[in-house]
N, C-alpha and C positions, 0 to 999 in steps of 0.2 A: 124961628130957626128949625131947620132939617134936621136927622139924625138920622146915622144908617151903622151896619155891623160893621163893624174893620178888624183884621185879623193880623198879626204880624210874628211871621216864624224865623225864628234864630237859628243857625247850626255852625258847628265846629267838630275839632279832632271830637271831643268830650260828649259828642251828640249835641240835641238842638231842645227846643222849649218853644212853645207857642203861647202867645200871647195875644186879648182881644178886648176889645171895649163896644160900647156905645160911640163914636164919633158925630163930632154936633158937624154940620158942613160950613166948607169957609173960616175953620179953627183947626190951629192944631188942638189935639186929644193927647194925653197920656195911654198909652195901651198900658195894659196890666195882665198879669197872668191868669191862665184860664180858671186855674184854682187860688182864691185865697186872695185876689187882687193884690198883687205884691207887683214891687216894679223892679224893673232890669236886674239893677247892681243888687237889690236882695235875694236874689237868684241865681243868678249866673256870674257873680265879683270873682276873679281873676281866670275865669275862664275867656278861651279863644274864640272868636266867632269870625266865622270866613264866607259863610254863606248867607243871605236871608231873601224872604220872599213875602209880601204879603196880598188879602185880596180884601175888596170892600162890595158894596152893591152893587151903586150904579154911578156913573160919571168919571171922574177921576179923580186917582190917590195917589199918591206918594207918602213915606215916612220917614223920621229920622232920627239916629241916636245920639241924644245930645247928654253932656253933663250939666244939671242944675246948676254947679257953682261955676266953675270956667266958661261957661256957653258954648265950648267946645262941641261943635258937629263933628262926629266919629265917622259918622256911616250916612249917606240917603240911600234910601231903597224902593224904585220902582214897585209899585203895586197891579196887582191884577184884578181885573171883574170874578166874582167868585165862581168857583168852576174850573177855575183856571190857575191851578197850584200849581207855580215855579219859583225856585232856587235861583237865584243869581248872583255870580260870584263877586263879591266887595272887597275893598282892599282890607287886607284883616285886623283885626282892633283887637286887645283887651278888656271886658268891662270891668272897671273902676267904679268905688264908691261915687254914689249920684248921678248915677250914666242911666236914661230913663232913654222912651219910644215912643215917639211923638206921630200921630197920624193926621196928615191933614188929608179931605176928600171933599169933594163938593158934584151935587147930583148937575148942574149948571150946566 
């Protein structure tokens, strides 16, 4: 298995948080934050999020906010090749406890 950088930036009224991992290709990935590997809801629980963007290396990515206990998808978010940081407006969510960010990318 492959593995490349995946990055995935959150924003709201409250400002925004970036978040990144390692991503294997051909799997979703938990993204976790830049510091402290913390995920979503221990971070950002009840804040607004209305924008996100993310970017990986090479091929194609997408990511997604799901809750671990509901399976609940919140949000999917188009991803960029890196280089290439934009904001794209999503229907806006709350994060709830267990609401984690899921990256899949594959170099393929």
């Amino acid at each position: 298995m492959t593995t490349q950088t995946a990055q995935i930036y959150l924003s709201g009224p409250d400002g925004g948080r970036r978040f990144s991992a390692t991503a294997t290709d051909a799997a979703f990935t938990e993204i976790t934050s830049e510091t402290g590997a913390r995920s979503l809801w221990e971070i950002l629980r009840g804040k607004r999020i209305e924008y996100a963007g993310g970017q990986f290396a090479a091929g194609v990515g997408a990511a997604q906010v799901r809750n671990t206990q509901t399976n609940k998808i919140k949000a999917v978010i188009c991803m960029d090749v890196i280089g290439e940081e934009r904001y794209h407006k999503i229907d806006p969510f709350t994060v709830e406890e267990n609401d984690i960010i899921e990256a899949y990318v594959d170099v393929a």
